[in-house]
C-alpha positions as CSV (number, residue, x, y, z in Angstrom):
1,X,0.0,0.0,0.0
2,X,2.5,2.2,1.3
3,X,4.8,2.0,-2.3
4,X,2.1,2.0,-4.7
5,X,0.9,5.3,-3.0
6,X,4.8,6.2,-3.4
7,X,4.3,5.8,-7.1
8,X,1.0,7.3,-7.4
9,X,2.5,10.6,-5.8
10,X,5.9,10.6,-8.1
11,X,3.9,10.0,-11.4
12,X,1.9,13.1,-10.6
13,X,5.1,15.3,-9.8
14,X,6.7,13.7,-12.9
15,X,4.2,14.6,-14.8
16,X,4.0,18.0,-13.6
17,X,7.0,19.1,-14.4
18,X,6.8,17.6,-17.8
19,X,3.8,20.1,-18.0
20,X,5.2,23.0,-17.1
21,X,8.3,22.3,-19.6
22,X,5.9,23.1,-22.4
23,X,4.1,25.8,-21.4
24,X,7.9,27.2,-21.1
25,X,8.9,28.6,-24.0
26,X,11.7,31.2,-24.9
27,X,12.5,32.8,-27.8
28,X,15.9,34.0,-29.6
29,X,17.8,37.1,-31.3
30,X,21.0,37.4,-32.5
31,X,22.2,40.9,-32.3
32,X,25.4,42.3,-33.8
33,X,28.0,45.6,-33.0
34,X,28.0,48.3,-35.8
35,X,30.4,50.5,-36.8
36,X,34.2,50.2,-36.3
37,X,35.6,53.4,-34.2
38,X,35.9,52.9,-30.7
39,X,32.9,54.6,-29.3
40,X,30.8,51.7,-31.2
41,X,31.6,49.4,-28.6
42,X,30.3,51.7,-26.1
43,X,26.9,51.6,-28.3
44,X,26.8,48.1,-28.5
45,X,27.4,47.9,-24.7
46,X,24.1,50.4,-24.9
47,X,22.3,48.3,-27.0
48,X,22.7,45.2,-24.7
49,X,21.4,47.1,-21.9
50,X,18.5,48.5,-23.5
51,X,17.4,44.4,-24.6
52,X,18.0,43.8,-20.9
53,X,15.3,46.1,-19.7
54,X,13.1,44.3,-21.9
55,X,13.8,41.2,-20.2
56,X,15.9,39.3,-22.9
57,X,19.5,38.0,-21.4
58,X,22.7,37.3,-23.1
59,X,24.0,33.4,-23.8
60,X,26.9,33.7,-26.0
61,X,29.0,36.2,-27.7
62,X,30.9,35.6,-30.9
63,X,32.8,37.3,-33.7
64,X,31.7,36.3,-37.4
65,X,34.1,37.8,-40.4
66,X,35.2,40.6,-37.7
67,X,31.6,41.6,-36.2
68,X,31.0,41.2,-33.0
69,X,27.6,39.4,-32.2
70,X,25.1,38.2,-29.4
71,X,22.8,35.8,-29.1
72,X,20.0,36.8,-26.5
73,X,17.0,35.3,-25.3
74,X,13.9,35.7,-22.8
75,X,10.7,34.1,-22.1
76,X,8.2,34.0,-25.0
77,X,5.4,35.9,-23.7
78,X,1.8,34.2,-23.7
79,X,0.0,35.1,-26.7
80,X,2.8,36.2,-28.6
C-alpha cells in the first residue's frame, strides 16, 4: 500500500514538471555591434542594456568575419 501510493505521488510530480516544460517557451535574437571606431563598442554595450530592460538576457557572444555578435534570449510571452 505504502509503495504503490509512493508511485502514485511521483507519477503526478513527474508529470507536472513535464507540463510546465511546455508551457515554457523562450524565444531567440541574434544581435550584432555596428560600426568600427571605438565609441561603437560603447553603443553596443548600450544596445545590450537597452534588450536587458526588456527582459531578454545574453548566452553567448561571438565574432563572425570581424563583427561582434550576441545571441539573446527571454521568455516567450503568452499570446505572442
Amino acid at each position: 500500500m505504502i509503495i504503490l501510493l509512493y508511485l502514485v505521488f511521483t507519477e503526478r510530480k513527474f508529470n507536472n514538471s513535464i507540463i510546465d516544460k511546455r508551457v515554457s517557451m523562450k524565444e531567440y535574437k541574434i544581435i550584432k555591434q555596428t560600426g568600427t571606431a571605438v565609441k561603437s563598442q560603447q553603443n553596443f554595450e548600450d544596445l545590450i542594456n537597452s534588450y536587458a530592460k526588456m527582459n531578454w538576457s545574453v548566452i553567448n557572444m561571438f565574432t563572425h568575419r570581424g563583427i561582434l555578435k550576441a545571441l539573446i534570449e527571454r521568455e516567450k510571452e503568452e499570446g505572442a
